[in-house]
DSSP file (Angstrom, degrees, kcal/mol; ACC not computed):
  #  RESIDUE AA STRUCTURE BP1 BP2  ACC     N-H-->O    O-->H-N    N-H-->O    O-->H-N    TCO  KAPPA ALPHA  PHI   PSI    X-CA   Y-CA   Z-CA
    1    1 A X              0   0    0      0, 0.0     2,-0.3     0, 0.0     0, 0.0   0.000 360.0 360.0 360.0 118.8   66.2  -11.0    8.7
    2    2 A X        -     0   0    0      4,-0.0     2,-0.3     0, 0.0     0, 0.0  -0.815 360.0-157.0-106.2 151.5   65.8  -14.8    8.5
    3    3 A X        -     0   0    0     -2,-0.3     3,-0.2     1,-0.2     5,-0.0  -0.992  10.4-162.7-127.9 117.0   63.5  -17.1   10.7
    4    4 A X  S    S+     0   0    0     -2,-0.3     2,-0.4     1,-0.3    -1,-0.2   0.963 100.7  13.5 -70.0 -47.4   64.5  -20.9   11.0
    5    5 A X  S    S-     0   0    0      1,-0.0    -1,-0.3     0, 0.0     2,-0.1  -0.969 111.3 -95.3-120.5 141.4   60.7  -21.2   12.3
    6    6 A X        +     0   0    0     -2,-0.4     9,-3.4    -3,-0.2     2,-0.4  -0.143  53.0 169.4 -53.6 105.5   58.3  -17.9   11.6
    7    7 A X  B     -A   14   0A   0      7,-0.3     2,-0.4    -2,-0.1     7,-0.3  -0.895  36.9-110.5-130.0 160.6   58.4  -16.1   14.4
    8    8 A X        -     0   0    0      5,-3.0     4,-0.5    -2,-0.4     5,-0.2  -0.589  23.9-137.4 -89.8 141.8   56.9  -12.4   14.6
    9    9 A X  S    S+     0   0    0     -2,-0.4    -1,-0.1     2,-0.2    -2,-0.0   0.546  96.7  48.5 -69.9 -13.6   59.5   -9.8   15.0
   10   10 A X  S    S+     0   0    0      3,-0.0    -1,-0.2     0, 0.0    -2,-0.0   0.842 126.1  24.4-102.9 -45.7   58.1   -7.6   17.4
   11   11 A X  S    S-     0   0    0      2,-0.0    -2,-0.2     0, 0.0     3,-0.1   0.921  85.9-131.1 -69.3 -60.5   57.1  -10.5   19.9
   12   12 A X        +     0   0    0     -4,-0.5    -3,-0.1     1,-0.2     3,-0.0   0.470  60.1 141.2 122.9   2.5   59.1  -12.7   19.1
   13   13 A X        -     0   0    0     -5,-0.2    -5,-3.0    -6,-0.1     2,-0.5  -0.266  63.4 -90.7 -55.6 161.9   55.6  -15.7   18.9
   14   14 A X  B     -A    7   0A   0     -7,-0.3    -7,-0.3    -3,-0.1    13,-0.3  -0.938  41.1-129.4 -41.4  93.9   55.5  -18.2   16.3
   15   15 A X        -     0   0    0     -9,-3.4     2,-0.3    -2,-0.5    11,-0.2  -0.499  30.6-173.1-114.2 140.2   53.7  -16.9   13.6
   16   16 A X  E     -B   25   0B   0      9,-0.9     9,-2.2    -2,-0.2     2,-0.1  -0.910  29.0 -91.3-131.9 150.8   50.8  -19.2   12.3
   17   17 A X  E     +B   24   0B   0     -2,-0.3     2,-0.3     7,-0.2     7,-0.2  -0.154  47.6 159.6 -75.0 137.6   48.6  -19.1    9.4
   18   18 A X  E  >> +B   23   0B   0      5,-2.7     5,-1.2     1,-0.2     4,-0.6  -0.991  42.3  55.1-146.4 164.5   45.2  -17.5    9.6
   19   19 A X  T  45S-     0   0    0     -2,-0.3     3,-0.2     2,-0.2    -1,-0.2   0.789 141.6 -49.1  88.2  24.7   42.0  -15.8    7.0
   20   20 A X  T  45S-     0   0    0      1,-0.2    -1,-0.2    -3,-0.2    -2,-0.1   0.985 107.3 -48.8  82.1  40.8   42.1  -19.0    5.5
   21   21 A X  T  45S+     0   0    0      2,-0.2    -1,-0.2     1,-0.1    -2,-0.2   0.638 112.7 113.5  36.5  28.6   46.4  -19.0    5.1
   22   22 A X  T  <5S+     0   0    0     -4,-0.6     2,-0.3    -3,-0.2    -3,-0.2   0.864  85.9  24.6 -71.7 -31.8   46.1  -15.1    3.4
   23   23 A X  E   < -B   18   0B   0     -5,-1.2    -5,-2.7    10,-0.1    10,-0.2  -0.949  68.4-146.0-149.8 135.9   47.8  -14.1    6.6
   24   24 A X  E     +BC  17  32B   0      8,-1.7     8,-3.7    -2,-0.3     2,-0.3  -0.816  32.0 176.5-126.8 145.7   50.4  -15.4    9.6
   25   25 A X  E     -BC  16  31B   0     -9,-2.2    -9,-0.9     6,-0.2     6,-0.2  -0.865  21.5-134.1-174.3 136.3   49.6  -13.9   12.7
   26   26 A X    >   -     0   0    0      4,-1.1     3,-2.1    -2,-0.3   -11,-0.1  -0.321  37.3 -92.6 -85.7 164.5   51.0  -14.3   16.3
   27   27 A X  T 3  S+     0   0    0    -13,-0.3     3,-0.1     1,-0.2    -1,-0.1   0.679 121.9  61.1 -42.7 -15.1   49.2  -14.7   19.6
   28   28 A X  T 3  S-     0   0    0      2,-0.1    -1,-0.2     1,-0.1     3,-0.1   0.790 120.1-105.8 -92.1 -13.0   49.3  -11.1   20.3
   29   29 A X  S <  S+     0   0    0     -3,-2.1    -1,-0.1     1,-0.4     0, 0.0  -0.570  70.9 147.7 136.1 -73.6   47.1  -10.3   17.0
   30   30 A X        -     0   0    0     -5,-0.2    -4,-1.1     1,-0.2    -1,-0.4   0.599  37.0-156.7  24.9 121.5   50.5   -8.8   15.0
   31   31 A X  E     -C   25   0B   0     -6,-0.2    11,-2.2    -3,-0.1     2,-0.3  -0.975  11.5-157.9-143.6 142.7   49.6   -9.9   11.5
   32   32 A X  E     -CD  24  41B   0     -8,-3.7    -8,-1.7    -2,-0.3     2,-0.4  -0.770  13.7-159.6-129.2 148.0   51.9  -10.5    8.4
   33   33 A X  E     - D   0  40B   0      7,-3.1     7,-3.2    -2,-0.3     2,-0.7  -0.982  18.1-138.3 -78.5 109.3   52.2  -10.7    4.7
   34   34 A X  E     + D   0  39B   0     -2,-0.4     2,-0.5     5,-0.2     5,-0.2  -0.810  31.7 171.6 -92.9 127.6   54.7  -12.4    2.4
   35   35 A X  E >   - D   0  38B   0      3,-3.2     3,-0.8    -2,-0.7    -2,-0.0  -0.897  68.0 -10.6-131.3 119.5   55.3  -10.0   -0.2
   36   36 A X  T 3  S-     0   0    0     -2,-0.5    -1,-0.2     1,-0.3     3,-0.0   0.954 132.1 -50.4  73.5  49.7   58.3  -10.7   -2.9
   37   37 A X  T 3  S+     0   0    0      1,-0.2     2,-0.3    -3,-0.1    -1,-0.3   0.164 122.9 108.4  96.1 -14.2   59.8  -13.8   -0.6
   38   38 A X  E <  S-D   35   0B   0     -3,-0.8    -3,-3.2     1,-0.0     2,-0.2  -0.862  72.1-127.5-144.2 151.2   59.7  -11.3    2.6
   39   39 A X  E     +D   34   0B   0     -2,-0.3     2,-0.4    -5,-0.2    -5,-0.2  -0.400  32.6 177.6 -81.7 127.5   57.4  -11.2    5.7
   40   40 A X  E     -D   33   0B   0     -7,-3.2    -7,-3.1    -2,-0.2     2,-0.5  -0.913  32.2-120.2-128.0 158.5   56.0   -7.6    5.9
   41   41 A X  E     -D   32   0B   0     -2,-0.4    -9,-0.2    -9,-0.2   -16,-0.0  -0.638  25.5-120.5 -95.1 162.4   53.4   -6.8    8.8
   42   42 A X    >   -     0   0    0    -11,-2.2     3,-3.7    -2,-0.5     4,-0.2   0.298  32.1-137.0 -88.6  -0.9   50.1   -5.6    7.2
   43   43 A X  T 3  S-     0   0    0      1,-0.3   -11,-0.1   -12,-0.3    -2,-0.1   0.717  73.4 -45.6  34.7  50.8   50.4   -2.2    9.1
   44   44 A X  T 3> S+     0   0    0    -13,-0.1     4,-1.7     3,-0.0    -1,-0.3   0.646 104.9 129.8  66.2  29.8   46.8   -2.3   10.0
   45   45 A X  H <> S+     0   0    0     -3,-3.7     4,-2.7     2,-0.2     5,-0.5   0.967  83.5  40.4 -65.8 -58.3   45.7   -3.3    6.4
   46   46 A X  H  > S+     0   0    0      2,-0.2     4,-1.5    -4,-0.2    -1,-0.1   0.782 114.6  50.3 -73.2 -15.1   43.5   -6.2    8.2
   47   47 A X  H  > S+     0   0    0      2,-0.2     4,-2.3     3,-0.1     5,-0.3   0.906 112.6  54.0 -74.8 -61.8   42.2   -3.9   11.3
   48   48 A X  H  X S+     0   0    0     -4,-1.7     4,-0.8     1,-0.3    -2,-0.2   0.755 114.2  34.2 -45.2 -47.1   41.3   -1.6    8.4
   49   49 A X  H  X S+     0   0    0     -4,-2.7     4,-2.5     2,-0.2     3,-0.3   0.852 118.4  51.2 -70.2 -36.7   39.2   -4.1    6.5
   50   50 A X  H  < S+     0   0    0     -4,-1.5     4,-0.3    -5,-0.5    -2,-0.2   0.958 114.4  46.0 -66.2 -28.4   37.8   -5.8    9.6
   51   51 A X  H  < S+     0   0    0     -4,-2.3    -2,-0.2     2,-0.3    -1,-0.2   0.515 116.3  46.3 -93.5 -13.3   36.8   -2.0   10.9
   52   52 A X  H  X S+     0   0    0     -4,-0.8     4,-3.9    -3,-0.3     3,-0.3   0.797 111.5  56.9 -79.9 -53.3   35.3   -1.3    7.2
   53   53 A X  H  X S+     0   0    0     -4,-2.5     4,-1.0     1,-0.3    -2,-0.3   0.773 108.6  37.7 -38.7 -39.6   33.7   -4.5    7.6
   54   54 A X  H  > S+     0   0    0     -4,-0.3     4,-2.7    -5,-0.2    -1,-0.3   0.718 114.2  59.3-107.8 -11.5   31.8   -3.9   10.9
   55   55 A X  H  4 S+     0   0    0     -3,-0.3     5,-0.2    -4,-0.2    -2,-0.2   0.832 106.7  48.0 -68.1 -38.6   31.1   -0.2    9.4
   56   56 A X  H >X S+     0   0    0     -4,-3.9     3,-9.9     2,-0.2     4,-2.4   0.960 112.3  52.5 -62.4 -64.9   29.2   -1.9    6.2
   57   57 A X  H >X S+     0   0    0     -4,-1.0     4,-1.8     1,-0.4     3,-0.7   0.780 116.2  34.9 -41.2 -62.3   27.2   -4.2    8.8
   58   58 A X  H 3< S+     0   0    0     -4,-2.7    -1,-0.4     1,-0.2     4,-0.3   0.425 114.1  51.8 -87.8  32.0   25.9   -1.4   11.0
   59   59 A X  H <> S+     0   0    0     -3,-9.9     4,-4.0     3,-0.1    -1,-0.2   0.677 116.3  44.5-105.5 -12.7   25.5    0.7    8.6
   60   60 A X  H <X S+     0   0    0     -4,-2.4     4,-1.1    -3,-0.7    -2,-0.2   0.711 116.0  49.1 -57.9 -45.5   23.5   -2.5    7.0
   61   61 A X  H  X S+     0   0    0     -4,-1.8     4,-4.2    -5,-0.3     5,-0.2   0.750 107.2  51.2 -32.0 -67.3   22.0   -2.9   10.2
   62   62 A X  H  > S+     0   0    0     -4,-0.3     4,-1.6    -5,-0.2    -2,-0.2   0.965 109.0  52.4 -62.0 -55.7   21.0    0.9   10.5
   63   63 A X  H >X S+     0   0    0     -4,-4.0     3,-2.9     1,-0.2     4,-1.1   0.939 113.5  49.0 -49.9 -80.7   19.1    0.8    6.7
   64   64 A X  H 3X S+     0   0    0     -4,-1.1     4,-3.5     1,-0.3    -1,-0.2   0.723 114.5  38.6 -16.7 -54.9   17.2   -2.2    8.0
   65   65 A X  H 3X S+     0   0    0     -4,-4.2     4,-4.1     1,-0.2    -1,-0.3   0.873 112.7  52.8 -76.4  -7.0   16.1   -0.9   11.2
   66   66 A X  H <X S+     0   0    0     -3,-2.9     4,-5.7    -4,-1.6    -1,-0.2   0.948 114.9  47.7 -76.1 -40.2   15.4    2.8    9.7
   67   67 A X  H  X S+     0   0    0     -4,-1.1     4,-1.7     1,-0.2     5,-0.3   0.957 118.2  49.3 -75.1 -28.4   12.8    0.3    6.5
   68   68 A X  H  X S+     0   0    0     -4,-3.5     4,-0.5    -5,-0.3    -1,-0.2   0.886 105.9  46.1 -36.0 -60.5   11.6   -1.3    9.8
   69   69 A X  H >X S+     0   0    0     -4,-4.1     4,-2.8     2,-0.2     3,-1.0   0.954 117.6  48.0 -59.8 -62.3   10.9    2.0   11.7
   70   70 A X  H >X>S+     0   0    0     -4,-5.7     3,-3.7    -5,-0.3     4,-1.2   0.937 111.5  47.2 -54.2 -62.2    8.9    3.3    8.4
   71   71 A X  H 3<5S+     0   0    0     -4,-1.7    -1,-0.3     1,-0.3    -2,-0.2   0.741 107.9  53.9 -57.1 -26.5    6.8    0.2    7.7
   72   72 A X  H <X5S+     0   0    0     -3,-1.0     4,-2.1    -4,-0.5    -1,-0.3   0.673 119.8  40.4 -90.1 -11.4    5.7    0.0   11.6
   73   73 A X  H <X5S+     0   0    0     -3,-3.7     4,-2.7    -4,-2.8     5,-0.3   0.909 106.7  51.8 -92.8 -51.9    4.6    3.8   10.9
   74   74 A X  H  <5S+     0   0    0     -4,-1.2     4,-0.2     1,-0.2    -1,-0.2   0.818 118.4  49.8 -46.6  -8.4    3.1    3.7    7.6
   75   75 A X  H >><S+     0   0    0     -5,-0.5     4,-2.3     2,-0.2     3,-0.8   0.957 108.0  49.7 -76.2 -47.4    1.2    0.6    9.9
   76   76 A X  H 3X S+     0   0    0     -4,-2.1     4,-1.6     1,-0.3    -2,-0.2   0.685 114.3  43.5 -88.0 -25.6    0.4    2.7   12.6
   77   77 A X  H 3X S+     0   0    0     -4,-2.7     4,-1.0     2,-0.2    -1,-0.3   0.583 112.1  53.5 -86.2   3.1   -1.2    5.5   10.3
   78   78 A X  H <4 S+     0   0    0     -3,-0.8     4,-0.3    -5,-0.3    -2,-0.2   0.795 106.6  54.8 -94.4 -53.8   -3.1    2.9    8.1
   79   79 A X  H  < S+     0   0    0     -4,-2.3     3,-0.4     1,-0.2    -2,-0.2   0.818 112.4  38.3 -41.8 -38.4   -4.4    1.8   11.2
   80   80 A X  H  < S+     0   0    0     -4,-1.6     2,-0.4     1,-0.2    -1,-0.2   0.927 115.9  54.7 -72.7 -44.9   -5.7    5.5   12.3
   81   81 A X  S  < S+     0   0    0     -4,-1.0     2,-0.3    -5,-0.2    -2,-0.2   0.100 103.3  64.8-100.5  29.6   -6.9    6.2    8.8
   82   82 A X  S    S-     0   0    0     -2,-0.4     7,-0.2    -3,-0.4    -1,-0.0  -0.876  74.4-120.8-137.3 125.1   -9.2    2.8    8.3
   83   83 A X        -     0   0    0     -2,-0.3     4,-0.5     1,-0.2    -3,-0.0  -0.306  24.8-171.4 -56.0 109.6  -12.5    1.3    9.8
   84   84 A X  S    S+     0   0    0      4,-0.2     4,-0.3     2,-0.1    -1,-0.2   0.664  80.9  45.4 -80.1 -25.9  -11.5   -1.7   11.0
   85   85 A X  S    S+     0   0    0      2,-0.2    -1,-0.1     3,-0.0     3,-0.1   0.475 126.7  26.7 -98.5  -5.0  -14.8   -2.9   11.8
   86   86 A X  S    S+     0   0    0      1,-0.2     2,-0.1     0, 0.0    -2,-0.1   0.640 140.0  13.2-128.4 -26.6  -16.7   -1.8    8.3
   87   87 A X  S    S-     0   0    0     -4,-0.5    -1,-0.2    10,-0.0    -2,-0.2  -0.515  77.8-168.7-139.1  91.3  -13.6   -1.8    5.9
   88   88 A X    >   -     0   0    0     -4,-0.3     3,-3.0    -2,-0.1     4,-0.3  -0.524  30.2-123.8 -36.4 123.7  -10.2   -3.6    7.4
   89   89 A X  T 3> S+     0   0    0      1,-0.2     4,-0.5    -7,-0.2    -1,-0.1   0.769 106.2  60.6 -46.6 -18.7   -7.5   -3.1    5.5
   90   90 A X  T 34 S+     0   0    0      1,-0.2    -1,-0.2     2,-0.2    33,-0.2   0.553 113.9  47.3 -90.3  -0.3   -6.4   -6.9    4.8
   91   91 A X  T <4 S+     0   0    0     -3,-3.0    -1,-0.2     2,-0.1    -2,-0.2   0.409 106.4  62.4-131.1  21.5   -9.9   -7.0    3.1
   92   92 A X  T  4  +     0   0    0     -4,-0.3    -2,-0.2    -5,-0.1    -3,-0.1   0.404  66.1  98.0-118.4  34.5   -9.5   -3.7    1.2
   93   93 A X  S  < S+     0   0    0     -4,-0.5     4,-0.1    -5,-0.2    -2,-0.1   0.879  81.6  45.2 -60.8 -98.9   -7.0   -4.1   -0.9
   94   94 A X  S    S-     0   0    0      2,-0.2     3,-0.1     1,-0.1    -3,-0.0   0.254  88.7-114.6 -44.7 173.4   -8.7   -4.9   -3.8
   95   95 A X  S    S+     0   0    0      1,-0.2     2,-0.7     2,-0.0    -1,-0.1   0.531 111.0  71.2-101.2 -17.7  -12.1   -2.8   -5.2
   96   96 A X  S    S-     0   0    0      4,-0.0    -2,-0.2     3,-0.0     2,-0.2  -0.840  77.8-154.4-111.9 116.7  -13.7   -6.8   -4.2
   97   97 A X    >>  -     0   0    0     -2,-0.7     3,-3.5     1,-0.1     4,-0.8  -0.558  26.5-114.9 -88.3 143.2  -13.9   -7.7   -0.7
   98   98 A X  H >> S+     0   0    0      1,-0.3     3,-1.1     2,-0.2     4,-0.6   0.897 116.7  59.0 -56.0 -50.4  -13.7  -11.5    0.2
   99   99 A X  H 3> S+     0   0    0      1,-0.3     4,-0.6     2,-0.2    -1,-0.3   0.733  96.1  54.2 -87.3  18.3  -17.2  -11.0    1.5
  100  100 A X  H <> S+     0   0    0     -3,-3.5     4,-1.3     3,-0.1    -1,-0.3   0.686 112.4  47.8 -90.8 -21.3  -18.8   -9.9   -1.8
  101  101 A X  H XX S+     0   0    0     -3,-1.1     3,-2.4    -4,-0.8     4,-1.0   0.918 111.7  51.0 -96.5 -75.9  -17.4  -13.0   -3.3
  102  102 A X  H 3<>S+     0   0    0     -4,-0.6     5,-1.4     1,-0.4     6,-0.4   0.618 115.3  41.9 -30.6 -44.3  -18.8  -15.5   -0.1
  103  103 A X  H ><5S+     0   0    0     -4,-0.6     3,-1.8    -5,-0.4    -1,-0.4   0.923 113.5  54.2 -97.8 -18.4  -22.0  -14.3   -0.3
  104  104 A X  H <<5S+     0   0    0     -3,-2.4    -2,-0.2    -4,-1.3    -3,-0.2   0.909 118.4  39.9 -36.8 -49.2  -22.1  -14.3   -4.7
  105  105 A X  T 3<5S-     0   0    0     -4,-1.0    -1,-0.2     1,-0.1    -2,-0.2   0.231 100.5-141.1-121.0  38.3  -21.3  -17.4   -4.6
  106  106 A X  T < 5 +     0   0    0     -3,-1.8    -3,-0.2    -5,-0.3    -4,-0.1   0.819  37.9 159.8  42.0  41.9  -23.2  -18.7   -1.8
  107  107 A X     >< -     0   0    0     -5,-1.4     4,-0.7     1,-0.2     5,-0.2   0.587  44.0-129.1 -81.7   1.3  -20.3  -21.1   -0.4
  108  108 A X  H  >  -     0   0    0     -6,-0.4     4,-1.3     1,-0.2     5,-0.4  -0.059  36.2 -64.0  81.2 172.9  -21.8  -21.4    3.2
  109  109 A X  H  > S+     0   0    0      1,-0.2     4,-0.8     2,-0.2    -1,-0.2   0.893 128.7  46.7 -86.7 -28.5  -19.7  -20.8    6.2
  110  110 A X  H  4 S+     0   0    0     -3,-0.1     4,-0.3     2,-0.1    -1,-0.2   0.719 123.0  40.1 -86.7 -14.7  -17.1  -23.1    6.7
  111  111 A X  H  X>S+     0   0    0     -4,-0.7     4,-1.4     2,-0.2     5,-0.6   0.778 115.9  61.0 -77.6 -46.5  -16.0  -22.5    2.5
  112  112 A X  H  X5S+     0   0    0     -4,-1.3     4,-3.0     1,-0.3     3,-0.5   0.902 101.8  39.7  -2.5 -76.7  -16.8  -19.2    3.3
  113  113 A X  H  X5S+     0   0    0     -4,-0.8     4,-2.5    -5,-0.4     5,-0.3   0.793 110.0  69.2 -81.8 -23.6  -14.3  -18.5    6.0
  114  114 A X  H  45S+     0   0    0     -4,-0.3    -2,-0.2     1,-0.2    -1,-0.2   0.526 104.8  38.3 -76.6  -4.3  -12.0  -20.5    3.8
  115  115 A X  H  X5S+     0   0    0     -4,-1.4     4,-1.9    -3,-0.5     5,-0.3   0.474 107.4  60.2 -49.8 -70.3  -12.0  -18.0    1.4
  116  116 A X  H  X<S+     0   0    0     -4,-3.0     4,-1.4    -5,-0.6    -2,-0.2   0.926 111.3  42.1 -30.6 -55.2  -12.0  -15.3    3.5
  117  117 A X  H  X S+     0   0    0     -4,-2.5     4,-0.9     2,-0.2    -1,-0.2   0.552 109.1  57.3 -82.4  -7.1   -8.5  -16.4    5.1
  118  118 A X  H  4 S+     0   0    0     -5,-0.3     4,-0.4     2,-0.2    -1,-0.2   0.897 108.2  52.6 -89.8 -51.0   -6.9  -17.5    1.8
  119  119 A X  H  < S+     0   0    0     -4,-1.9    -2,-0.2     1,-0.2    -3,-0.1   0.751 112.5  35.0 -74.7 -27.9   -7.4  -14.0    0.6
  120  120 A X  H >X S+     0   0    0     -4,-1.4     3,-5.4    -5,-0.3     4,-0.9   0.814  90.1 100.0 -99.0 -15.1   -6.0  -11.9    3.1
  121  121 A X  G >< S+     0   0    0     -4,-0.9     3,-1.5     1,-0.4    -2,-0.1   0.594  88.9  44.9  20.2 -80.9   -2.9  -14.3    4.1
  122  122 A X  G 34 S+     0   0    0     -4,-0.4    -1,-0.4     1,-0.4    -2,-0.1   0.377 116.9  48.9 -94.2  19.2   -0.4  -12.4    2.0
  123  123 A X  G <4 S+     0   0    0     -3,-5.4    -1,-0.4   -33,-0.2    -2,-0.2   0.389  99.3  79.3 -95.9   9.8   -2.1   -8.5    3.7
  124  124 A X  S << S-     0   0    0     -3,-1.5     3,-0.2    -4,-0.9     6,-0.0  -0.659  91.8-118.9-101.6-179.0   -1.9   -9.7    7.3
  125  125 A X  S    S+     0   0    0      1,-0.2     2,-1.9    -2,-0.1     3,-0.2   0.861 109.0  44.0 -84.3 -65.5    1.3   -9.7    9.4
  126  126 A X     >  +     0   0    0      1,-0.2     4,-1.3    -3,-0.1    -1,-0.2  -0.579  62.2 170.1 -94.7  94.0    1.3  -13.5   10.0
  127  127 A X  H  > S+     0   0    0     -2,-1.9     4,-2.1     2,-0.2     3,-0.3   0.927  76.9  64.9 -59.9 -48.6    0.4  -14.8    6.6
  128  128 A X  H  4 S+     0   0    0      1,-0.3    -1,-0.2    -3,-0.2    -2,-0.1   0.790 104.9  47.4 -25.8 -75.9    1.3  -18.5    8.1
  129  129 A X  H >> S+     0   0    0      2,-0.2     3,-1.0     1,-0.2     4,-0.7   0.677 108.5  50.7 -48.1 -36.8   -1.8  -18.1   10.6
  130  130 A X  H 3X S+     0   0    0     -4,-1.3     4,-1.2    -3,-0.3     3,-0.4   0.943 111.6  46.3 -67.0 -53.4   -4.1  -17.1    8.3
  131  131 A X  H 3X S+     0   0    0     -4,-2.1     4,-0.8     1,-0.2    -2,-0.2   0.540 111.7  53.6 -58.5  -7.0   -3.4  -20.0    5.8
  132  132 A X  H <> S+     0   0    0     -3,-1.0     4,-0.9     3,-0.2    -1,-0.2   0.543 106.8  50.0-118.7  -6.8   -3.5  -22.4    8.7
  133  133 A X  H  X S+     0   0    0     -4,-0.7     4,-1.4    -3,-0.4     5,-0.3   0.726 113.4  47.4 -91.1 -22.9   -7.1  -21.2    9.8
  134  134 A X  H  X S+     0   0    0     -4,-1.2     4,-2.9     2,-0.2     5,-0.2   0.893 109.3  56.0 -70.8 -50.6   -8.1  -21.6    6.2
  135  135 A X  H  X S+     0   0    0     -4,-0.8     4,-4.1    -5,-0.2     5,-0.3   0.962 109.0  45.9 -33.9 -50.4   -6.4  -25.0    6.6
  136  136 A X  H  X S+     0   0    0     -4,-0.9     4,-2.0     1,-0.3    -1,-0.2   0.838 113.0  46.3 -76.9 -37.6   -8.6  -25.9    9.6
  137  137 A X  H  X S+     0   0    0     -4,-1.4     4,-0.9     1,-0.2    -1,-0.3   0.636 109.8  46.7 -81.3 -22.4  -11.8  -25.0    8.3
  138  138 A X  H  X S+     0   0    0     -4,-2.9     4,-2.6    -5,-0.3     5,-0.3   0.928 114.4  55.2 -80.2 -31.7  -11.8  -26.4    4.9
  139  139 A X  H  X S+     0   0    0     -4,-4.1     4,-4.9    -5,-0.2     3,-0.4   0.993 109.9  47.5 -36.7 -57.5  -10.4  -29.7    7.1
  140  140 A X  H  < S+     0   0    0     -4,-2.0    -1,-0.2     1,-0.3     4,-0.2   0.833 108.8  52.5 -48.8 -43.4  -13.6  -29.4    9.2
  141  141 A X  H >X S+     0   0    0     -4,-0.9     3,-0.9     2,-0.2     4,-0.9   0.891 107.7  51.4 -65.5 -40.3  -15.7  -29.0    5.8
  142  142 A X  H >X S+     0   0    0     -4,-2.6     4,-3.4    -3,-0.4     3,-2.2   0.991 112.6  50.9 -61.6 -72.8  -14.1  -32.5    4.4
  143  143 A X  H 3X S+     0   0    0     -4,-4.9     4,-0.5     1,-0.3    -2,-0.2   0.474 110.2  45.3 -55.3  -7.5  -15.2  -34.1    8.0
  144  144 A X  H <> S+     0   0    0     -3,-0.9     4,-1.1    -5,-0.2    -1,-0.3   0.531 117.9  42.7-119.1  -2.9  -18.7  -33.0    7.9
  145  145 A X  H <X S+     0   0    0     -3,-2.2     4,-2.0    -4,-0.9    -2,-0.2   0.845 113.8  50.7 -84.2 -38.4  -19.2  -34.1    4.2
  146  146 A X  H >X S+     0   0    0     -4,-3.4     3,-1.5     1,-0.2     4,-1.0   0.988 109.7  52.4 -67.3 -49.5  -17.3  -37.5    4.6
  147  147 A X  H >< S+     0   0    0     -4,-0.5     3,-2.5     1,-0.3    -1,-0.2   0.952 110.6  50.5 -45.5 -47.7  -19.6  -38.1    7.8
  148  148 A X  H 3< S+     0   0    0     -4,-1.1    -1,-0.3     1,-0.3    -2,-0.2   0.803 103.2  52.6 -48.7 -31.8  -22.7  -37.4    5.6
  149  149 A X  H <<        0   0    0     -4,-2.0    -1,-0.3    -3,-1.5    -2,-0.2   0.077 360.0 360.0 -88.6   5.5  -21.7  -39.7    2.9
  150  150 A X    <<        0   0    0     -3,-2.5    -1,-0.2    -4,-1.0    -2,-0.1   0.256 360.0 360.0 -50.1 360.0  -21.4  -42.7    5.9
């Protein structure tokens, strides 16, 4: 069968390049190969890869949400199993809690708290916020030293 312009043999469309010219394929989807000088239709080779394709994703998808599901339980049982008001977890990580070092080394309250926040960052859920409260008090500490020195 010869085509003066590539037209698909079961419609009878134009057939036009697509995937980045791996493949000619007409307006109804009907999708083609040249293999050894002659156009052979892909017999659901490219449904097959696009339908493998969207099987990796959710199943890519599925692992995600499954590490998701565990971390928001291992959260919700660290949360039953810790004193939040006498040991928090985001300041028991270590065997030294941010306020054995504040009050050792006597840094006052606005170094203090800057300290505090610097050191649980990377255990809290919004690391970002923690760093930006550190931010804000050490600012506040620059502003009450430069006014003194005025």
């Amino acid at each position: 069968m010869s085509f003066d312009v590539l037209s698909c043999p079961i419609c009878v469309r134009p057939l036009l390049g697509s995937d980045g010219g791996n493949f000619l394929e007409c307006a109804h989807g009907h999708k083609y190969v040249f293999e050894d000088g002659e156009l052979v239709k892909t017999t659901g080779i490219v449904e097959m890869l696009e339908a493998k394709t969207r099987d990796m994703s959710n199943e890519m998808a599925r692992v995600a949400w499954e590490a998701e599901e565990k971390a928001r339980e291992e959260y919700e049982q660290m949360r039953e199993d810790h004193d939040f008001v006498h040991n928090p977890p985001h300041y028991t990580y270590s065997e030294i809690e941010p306020i054995d070092v504040v009050e050792a080394w006597q840094v006052g309250f606005h170094l203090g708290n800057v300290l505090k926040y610097v050191a649980r960052a990377a255990w809290k859920k919004d690391m970002l916020q923690d760093l930006r409260k550190a931010r804000w008090y050490l600012d506040r500490k620059i502003k009450q030293l430069e006014s003194a020195n005025e």
